[in-house]
mmCIF file as Biopython writes it, N, C-alpha, C and O atoms, coordinates in Angstrom:
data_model
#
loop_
_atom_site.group_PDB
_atom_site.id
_atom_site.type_symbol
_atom_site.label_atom_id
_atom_site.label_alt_id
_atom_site.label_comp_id
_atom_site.label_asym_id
_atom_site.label_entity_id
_atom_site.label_seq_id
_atom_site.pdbx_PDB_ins_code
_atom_site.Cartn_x
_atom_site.Cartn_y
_atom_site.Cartn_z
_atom_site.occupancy
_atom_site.B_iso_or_equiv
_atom_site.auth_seq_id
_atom_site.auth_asym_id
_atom_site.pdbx_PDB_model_num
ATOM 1   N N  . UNK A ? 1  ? -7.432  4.625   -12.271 1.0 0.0 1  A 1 
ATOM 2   C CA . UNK A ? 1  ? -6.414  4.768   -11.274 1.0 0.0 1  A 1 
ATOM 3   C C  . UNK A ? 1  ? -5.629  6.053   -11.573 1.0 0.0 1  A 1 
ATOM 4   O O  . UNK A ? 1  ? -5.255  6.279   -12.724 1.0 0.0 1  A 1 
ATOM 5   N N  . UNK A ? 2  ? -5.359  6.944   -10.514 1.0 0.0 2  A 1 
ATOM 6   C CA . UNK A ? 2  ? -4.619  8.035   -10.525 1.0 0.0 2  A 1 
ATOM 7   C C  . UNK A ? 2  ? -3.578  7.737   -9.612  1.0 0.0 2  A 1 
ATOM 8   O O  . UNK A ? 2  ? -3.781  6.970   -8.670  1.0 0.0 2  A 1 
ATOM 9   N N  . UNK A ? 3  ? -2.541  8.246   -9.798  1.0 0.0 3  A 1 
ATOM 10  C CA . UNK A ? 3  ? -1.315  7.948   -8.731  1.0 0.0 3  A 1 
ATOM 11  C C  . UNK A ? 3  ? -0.306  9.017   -9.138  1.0 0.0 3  A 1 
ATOM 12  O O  . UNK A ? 3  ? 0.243   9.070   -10.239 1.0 0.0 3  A 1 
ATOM 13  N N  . UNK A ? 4  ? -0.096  9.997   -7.964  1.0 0.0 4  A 1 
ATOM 14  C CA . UNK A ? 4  ? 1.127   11.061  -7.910  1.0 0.0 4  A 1 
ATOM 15  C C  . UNK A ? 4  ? 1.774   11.431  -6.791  1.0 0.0 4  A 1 
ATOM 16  O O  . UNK A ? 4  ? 1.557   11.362  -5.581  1.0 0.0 4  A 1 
ATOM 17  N N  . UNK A ? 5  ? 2.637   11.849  -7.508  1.0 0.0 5  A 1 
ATOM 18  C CA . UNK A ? 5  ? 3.680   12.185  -6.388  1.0 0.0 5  A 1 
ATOM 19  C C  . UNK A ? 5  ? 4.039   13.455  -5.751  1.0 0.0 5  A 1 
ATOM 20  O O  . UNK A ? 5  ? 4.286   14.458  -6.421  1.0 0.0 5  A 1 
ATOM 21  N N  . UNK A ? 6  ? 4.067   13.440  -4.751  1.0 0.0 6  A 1 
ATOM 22  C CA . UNK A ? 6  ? 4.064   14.823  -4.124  1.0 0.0 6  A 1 
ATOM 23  C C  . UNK A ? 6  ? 5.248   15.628  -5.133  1.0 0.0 6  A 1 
ATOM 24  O O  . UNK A ? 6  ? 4.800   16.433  -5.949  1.0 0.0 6  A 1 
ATOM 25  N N  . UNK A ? 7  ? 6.624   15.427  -5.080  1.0 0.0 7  A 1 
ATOM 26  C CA . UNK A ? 7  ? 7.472   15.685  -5.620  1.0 0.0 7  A 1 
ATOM 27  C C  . UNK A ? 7  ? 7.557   16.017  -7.525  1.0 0.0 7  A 1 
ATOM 28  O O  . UNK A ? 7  ? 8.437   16.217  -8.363  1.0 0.0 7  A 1 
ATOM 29  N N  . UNK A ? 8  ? 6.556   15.948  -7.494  1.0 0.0 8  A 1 
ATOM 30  C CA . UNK A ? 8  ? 6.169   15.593  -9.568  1.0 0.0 8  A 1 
ATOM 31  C C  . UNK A ? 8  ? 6.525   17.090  -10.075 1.0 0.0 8  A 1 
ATOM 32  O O  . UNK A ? 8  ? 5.863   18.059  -9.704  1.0 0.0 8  A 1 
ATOM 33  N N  . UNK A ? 9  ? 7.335   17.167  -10.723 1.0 0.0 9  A 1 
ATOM 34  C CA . UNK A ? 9  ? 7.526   18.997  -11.248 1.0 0.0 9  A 1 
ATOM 35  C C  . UNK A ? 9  ? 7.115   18.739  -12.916 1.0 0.0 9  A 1 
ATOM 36  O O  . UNK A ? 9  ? 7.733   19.373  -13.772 1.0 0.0 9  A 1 
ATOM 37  N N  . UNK A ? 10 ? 6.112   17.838  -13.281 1.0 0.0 10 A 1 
ATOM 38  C CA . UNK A ? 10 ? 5.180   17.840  -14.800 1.0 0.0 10 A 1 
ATOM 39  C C  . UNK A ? 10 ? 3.792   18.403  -13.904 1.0 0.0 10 A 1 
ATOM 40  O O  . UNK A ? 10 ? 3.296   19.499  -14.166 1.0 0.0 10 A 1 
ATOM 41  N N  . UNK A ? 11 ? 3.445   17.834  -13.218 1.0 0.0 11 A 1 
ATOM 42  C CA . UNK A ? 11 ? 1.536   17.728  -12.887 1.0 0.0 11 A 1 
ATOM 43  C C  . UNK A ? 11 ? 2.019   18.622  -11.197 1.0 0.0 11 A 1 
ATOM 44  O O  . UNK A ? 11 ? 2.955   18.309  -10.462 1.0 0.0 11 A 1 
ATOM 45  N N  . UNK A ? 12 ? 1.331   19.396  -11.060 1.0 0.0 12 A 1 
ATOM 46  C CA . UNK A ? 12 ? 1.358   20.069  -9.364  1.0 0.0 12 A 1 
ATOM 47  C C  . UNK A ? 12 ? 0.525   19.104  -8.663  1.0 0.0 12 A 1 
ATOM 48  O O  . UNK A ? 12 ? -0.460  18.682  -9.269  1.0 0.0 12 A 1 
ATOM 49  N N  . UNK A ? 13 ? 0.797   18.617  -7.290  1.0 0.0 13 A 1 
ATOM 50  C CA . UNK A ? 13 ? -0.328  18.718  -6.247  1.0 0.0 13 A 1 
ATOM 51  C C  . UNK A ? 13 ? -1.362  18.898  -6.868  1.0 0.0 13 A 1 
ATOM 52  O O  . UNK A ? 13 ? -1.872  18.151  -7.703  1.0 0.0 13 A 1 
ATOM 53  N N  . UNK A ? 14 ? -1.733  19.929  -6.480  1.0 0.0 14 A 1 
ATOM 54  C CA . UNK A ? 14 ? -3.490  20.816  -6.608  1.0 0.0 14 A 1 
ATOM 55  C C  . UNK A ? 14 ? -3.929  20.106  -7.745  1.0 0.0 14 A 1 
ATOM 56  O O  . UNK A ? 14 ? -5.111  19.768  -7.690  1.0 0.0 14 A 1 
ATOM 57  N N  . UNK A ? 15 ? -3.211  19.737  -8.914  1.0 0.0 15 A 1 
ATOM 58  C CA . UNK A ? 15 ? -3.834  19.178  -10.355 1.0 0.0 15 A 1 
ATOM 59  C C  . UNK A ? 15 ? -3.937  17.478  -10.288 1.0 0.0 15 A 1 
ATOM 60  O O  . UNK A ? 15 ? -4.825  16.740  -10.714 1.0 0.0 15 A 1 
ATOM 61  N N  . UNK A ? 16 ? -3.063  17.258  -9.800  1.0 0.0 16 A 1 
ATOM 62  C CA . UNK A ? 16 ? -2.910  15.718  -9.284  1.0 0.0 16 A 1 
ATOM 63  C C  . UNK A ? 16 ? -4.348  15.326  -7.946  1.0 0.0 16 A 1 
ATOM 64  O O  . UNK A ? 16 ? -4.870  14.235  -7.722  1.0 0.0 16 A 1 
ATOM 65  N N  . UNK A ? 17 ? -4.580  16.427  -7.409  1.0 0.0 17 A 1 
ATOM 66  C CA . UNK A ? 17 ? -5.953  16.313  -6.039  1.0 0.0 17 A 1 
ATOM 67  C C  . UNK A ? 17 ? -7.009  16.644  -7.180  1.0 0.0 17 A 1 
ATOM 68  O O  . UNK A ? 17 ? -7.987  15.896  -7.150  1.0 0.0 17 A 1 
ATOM 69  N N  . UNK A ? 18 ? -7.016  17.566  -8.133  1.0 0.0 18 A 1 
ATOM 70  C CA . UNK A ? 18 ? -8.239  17.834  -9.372  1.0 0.0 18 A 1 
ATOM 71  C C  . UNK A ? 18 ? -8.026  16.489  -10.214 1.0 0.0 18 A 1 
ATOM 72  O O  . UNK A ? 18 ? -9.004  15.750  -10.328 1.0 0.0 18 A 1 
ATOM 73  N N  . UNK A ? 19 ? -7.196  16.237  -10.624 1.0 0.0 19 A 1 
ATOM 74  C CA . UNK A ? 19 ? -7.645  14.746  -11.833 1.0 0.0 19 A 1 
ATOM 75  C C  . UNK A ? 19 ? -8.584  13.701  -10.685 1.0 0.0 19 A 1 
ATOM 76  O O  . UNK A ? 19 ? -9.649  13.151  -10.967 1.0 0.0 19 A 1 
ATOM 77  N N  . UNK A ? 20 ? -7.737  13.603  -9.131  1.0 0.0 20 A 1 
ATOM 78  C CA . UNK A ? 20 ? -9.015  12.562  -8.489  1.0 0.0 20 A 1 
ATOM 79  C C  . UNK A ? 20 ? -10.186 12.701  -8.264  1.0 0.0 20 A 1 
ATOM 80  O O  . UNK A ? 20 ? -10.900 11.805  -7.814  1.0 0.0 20 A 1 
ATOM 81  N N  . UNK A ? 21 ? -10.626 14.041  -8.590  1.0 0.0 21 A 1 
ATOM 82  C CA . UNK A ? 21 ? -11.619 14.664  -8.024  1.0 0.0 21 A 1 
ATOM 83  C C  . UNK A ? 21 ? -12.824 14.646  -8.988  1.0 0.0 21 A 1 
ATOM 84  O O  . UNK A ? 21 ? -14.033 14.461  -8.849  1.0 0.0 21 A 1 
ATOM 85  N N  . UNK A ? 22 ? -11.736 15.001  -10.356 1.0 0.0 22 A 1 
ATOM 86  C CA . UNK A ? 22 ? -12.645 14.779  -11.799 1.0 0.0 22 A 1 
ATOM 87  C C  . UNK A ? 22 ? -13.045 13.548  -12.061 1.0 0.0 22 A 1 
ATOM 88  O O  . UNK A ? 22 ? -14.200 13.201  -12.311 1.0 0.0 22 A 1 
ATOM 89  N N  . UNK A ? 23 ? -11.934 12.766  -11.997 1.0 0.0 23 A 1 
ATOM 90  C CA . UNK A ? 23 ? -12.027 11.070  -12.398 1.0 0.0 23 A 1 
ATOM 91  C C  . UNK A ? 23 ? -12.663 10.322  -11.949 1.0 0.0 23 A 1 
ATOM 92  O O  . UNK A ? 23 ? -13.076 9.290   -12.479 1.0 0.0 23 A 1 
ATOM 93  N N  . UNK A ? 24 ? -12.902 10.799  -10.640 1.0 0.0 24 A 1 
ATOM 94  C CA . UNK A ? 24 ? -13.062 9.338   -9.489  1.0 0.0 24 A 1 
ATOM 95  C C  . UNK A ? 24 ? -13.098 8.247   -9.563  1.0 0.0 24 A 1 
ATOM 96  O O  . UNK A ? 24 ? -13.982 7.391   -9.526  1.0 0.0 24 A 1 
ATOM 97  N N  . UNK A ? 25 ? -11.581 8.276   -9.729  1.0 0.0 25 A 1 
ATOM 98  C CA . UNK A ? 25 ? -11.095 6.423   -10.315 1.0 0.0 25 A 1 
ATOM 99  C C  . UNK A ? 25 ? -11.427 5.521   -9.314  1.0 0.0 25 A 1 
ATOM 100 O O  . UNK A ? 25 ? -11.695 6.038   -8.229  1.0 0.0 25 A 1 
ATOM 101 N N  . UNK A ? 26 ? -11.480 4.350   -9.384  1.0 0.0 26 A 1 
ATOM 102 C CA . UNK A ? 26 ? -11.675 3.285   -8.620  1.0 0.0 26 A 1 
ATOM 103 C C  . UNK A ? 26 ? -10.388 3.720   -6.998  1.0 0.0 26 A 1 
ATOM 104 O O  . UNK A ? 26 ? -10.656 3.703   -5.797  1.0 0.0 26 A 1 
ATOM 105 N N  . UNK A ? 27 ? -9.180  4.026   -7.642  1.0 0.0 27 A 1 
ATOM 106 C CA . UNK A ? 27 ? -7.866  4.113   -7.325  1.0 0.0 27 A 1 
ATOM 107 C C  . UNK A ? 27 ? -7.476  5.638   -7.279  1.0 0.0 27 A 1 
ATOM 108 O O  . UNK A ? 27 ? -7.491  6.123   -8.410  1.0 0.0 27 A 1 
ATOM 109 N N  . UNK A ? 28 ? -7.053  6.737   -6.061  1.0 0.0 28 A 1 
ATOM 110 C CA . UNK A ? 28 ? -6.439  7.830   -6.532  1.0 0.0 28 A 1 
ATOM 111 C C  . UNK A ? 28 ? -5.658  8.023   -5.041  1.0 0.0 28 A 1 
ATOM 112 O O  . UNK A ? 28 ? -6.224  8.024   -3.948  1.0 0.0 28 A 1 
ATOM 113 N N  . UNK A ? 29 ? -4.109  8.196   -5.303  1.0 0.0 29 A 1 
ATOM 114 C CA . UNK A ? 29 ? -3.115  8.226   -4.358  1.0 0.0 29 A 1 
ATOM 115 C C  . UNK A ? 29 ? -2.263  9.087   -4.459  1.0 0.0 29 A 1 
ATOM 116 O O  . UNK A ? 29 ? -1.597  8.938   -5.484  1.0 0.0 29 A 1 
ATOM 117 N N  . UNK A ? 30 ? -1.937  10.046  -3.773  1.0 0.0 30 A 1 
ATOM 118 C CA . UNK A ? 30 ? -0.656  11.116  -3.622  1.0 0.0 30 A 1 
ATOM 119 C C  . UNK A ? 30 ? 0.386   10.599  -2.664  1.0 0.0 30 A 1 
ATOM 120 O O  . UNK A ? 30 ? 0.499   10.556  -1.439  1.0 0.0 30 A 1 
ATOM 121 N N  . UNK A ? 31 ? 0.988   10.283  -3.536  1.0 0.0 31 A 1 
ATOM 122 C CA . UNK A ? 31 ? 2.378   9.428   -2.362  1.0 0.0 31 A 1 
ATOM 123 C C  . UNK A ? 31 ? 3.492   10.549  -2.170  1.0 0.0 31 A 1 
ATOM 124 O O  . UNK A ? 31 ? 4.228   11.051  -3.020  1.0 0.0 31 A 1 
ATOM 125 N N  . UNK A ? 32 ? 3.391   10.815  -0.685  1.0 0.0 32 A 1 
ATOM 126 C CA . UNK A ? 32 ? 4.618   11.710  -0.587  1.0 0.0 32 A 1 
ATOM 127 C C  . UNK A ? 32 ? 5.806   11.436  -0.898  1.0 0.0 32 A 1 
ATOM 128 O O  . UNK A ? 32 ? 6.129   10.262  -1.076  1.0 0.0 32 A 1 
ATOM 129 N N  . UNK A ? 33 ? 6.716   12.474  -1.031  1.0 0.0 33 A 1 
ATOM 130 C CA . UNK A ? 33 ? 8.162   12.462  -1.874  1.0 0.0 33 A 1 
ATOM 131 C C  . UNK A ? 33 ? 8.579   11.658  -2.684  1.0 0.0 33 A 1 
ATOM 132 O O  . UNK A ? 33 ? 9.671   11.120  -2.865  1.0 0.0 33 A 1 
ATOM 133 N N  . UNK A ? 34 ? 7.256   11.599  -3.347  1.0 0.0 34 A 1 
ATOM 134 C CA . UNK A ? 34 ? 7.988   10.469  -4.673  1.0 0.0 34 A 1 
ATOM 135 C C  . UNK A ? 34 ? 7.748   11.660  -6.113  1.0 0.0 34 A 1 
ATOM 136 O O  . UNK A ? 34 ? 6.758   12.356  -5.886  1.0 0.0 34 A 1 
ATOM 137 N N  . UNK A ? 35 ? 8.316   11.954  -7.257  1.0 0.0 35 A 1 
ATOM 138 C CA . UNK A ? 35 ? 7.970   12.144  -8.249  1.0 0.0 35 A 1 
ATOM 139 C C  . UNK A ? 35 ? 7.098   12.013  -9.376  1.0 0.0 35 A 1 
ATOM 140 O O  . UNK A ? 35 ? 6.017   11.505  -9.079  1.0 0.0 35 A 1 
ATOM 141 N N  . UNK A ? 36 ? 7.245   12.322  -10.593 1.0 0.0 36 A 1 
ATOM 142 C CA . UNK A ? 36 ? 6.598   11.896  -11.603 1.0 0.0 36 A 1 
ATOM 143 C C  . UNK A ? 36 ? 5.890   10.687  -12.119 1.0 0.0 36 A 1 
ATOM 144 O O  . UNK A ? 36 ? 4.730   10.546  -12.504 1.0 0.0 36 A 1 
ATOM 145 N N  . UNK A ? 37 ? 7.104   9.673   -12.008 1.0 0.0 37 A 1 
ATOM 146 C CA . UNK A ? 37 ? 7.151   8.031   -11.959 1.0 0.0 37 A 1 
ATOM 147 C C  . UNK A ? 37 ? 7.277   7.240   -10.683 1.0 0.0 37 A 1 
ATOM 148 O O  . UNK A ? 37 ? 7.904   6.196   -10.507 1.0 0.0 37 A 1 
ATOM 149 N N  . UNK A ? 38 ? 6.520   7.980   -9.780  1.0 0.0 38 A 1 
ATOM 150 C CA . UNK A ? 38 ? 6.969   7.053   -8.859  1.0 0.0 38 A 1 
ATOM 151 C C  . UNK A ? 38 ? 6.899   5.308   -9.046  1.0 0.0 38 A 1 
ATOM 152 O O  . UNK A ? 38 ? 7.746   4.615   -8.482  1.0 0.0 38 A 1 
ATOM 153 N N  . UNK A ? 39 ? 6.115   4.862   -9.652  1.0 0.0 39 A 1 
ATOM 154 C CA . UNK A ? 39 ? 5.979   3.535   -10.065 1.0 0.0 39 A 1 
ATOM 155 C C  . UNK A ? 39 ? 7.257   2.711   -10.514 1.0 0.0 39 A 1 
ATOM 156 O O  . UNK A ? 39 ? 7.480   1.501   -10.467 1.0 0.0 39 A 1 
ATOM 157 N N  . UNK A ? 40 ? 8.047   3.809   -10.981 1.0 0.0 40 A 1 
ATOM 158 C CA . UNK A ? 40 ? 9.380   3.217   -11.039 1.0 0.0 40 A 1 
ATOM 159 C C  . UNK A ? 40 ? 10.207  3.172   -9.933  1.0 0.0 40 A 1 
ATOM 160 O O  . UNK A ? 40 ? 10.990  2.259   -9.668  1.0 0.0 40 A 1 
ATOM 161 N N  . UNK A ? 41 ? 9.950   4.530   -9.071  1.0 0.0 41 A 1 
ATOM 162 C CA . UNK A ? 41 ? 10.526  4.405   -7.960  1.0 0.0 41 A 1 
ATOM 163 C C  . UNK A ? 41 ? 10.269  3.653   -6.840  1.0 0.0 41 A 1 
ATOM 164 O O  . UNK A ? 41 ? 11.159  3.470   -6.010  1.0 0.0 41 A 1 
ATOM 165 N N  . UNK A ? 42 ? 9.088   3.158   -6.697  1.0 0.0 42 A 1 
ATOM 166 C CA . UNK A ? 42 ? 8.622   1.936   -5.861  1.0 0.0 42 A 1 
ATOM 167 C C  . UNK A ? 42 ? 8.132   1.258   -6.367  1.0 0.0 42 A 1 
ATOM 168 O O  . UNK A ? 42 ? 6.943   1.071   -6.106  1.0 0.0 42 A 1 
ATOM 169 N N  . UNK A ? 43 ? 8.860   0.430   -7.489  1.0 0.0 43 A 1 
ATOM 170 C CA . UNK A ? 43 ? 8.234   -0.490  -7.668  1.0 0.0 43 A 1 
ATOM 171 C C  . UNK A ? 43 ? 7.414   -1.464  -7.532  1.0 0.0 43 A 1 
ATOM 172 O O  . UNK A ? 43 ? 6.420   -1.786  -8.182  1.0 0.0 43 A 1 
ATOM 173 N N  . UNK A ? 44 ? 8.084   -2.055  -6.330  1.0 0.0 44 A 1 
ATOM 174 C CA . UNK A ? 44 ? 7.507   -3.516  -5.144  1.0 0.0 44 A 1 
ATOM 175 C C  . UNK A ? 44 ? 6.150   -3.446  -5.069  1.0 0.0 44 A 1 
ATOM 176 O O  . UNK A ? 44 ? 5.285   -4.306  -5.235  1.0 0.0 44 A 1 
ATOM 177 N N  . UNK A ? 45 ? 6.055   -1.413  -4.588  1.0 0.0 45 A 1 
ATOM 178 C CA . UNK A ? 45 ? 4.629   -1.157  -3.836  1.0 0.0 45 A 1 
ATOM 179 C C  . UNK A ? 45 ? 3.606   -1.061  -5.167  1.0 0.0 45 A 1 
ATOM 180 O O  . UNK A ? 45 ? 2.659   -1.841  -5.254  1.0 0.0 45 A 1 
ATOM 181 N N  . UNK A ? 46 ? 3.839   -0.155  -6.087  1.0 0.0 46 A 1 
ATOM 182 C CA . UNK A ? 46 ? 3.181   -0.390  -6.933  1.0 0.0 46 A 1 
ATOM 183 C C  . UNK A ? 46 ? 2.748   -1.910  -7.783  1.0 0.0 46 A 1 
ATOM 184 O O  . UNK A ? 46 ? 1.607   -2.262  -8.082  1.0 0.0 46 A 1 
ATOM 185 N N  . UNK A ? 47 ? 3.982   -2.619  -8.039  1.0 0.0 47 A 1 
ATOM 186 C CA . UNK A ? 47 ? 3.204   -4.463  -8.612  1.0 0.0 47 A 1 
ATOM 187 C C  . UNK A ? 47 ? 2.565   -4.571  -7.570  1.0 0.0 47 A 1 
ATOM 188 O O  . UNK A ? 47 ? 1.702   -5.376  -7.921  1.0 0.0 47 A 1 
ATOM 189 N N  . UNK A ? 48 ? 2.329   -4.298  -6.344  1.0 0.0 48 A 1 
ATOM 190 C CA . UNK A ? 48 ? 1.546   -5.319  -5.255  1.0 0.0 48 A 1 
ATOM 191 C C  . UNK A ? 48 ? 0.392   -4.221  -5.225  1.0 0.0 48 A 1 
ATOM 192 O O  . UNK A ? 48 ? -0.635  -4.863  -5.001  1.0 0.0 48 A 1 
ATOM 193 N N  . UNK A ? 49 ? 0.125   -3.098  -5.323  1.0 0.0 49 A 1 
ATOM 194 C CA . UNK A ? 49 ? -0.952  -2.385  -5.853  1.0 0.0 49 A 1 
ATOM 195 C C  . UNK A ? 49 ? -1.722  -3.128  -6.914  1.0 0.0 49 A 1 
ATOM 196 O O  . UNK A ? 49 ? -2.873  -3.542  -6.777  1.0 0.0 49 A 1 
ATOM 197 N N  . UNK A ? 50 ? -0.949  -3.257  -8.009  1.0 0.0 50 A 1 
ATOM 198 C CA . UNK A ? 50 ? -1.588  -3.688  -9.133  1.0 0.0 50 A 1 
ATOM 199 C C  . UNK A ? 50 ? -2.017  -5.317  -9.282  1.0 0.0 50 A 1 
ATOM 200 O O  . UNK A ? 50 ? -2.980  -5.750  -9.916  1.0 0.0 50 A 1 
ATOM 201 N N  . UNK A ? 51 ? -1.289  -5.888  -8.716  1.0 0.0 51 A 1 
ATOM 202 C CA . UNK A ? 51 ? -1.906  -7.170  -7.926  1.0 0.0 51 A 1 
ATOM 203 C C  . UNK A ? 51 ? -3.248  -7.694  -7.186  1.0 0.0 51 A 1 
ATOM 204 O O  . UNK A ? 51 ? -3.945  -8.686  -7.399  1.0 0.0 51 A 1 
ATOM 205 N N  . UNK A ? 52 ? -3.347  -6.606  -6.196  1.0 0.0 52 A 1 
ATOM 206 C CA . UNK A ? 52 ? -4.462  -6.407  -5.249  1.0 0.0 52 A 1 
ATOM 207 C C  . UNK A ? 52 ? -5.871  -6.458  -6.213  1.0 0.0 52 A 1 
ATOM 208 O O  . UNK A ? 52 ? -6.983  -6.986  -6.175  1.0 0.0 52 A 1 
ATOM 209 N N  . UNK A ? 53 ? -4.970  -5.431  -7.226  1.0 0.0 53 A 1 
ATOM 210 C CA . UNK A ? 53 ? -6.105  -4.666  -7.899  1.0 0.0 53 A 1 
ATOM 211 C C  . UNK A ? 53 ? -6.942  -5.812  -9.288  1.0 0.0 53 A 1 
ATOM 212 O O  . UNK A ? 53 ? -8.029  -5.767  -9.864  1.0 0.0 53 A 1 
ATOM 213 N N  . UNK A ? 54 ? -5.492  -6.933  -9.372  1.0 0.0 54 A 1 
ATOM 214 C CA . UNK A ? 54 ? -6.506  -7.391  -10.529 1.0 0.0 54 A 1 
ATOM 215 C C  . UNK A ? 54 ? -6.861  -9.034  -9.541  1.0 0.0 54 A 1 
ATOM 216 O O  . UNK A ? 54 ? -7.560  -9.895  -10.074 1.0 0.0 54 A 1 
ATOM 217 N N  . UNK A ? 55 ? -6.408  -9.204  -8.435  1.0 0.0 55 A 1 
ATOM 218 C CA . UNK A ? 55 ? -7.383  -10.158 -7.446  1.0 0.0 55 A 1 
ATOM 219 C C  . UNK A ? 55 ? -8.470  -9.861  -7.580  1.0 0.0 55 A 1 
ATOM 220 O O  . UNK A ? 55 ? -9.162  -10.750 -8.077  1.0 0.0 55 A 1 
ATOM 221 N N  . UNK A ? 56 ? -9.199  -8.524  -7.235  1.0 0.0 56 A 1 
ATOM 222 C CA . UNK A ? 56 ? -10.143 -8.438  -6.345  1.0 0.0 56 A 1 
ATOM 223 C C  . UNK A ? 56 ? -11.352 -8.586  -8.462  1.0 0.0 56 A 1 
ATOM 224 O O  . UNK A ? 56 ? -12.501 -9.025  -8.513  1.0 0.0 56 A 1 
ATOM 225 N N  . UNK A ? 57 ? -10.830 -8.258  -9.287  1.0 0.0 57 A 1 
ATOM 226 C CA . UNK A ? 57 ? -11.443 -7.817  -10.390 1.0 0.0 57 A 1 
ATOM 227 C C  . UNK A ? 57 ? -11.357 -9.719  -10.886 1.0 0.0 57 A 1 
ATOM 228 O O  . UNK A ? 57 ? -12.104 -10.036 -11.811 1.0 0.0 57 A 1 
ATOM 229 N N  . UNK A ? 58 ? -10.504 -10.808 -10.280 1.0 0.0 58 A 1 
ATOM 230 C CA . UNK A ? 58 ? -10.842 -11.931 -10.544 1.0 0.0 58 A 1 
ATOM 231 C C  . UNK A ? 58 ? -11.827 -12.448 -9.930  1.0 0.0 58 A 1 
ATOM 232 O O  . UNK A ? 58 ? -12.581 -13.260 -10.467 1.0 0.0 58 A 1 
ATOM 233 N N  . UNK A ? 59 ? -11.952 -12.015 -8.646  1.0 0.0 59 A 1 
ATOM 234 C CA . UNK A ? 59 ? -13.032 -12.278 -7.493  1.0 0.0 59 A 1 
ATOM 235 C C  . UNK A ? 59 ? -14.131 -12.036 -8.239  1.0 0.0 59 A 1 
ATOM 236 O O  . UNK A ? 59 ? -14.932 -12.921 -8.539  1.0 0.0 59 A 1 
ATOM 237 N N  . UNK A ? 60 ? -14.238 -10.815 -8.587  1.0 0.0 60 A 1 
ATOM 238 C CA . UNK A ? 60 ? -15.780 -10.500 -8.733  1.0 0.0 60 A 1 
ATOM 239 C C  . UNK A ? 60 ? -16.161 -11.021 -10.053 1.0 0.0 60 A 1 
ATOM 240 O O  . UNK A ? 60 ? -17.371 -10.899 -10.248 1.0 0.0 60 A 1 
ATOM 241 N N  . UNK A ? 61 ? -15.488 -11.584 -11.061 1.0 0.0 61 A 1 
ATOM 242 C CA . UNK A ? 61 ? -15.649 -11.941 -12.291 1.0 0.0 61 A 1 
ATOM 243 C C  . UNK A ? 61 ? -15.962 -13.915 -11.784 1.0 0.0 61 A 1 
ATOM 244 O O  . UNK A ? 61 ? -16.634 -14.672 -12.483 1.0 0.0 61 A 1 
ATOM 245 N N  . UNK A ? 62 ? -15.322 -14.299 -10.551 1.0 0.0 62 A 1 
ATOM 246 C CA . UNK A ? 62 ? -15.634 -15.890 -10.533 1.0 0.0 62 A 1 
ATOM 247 C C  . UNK A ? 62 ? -17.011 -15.363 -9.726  1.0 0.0 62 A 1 
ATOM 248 O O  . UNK A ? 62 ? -17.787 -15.960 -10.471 1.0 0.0 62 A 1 
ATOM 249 N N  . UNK A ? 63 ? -17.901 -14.696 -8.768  1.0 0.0 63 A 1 
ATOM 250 C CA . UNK A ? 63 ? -19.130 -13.960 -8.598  1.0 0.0 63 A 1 
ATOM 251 C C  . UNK A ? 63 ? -19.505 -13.738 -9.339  1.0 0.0 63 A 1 
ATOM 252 O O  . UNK A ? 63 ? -20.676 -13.410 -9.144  1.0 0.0 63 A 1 
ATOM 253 N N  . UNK A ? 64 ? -19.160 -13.671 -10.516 1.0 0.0 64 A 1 
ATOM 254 C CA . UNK A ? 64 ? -20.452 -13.191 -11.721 1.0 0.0 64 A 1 
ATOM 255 C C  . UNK A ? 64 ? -20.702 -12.003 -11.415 1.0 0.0 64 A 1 
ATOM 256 O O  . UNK A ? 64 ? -21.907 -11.763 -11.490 1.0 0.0 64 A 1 
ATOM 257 N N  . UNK A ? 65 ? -19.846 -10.831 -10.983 1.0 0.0 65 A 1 
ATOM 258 C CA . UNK A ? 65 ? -20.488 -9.358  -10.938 1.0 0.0 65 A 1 
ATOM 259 C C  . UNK A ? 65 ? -19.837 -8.759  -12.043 1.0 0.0 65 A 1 
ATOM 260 O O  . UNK A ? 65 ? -20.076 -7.589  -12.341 1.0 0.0 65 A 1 
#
C-alpha cells in the first residue's frame, strides 16, 4: 500500500506517482490536499480503508486462496 498526499513537502507528487509505479502495491492513492500523514488527518477514511482491506484478505483466506 502506498498512500500520499498531494500537499506532502517530505516526498513530491512525481515521487509519490514513481513509488506506485515501482511498487505496484495491491493499494496506491494520491489524496488531494492532504499532507505527509494524511492518515492522521483522515482518519475515519483511512481505518475504513484498512478495514476493507483486511475483509477482503479474510475472505480469501476462508476460500482457501
Amino acid at each position: 500500500m502506498v498512500l500520499h498526499g498531494t500537499k506532502d513537502n517530505m516526498i513530491s507528487v512525481p515521487h509519490g506517482r514513481k513509488l506506485i509505479e515501482m511498487l505496484q502495491p495491491g493499494t496506491g492513492v494520491i489524496k488531494e490536499d492532504r499532507g505527509h500523514v494524511f492518515m492522521i488527518e483522515e482518519w475515519r477514511w483511512h481505518n475504513e480503508m484498512i478495514e476493507g482491506m483486511v475483509e477482503r484478505v479474510e475472505e480469501m483466506r476462508e476460500q482457501g486462496k
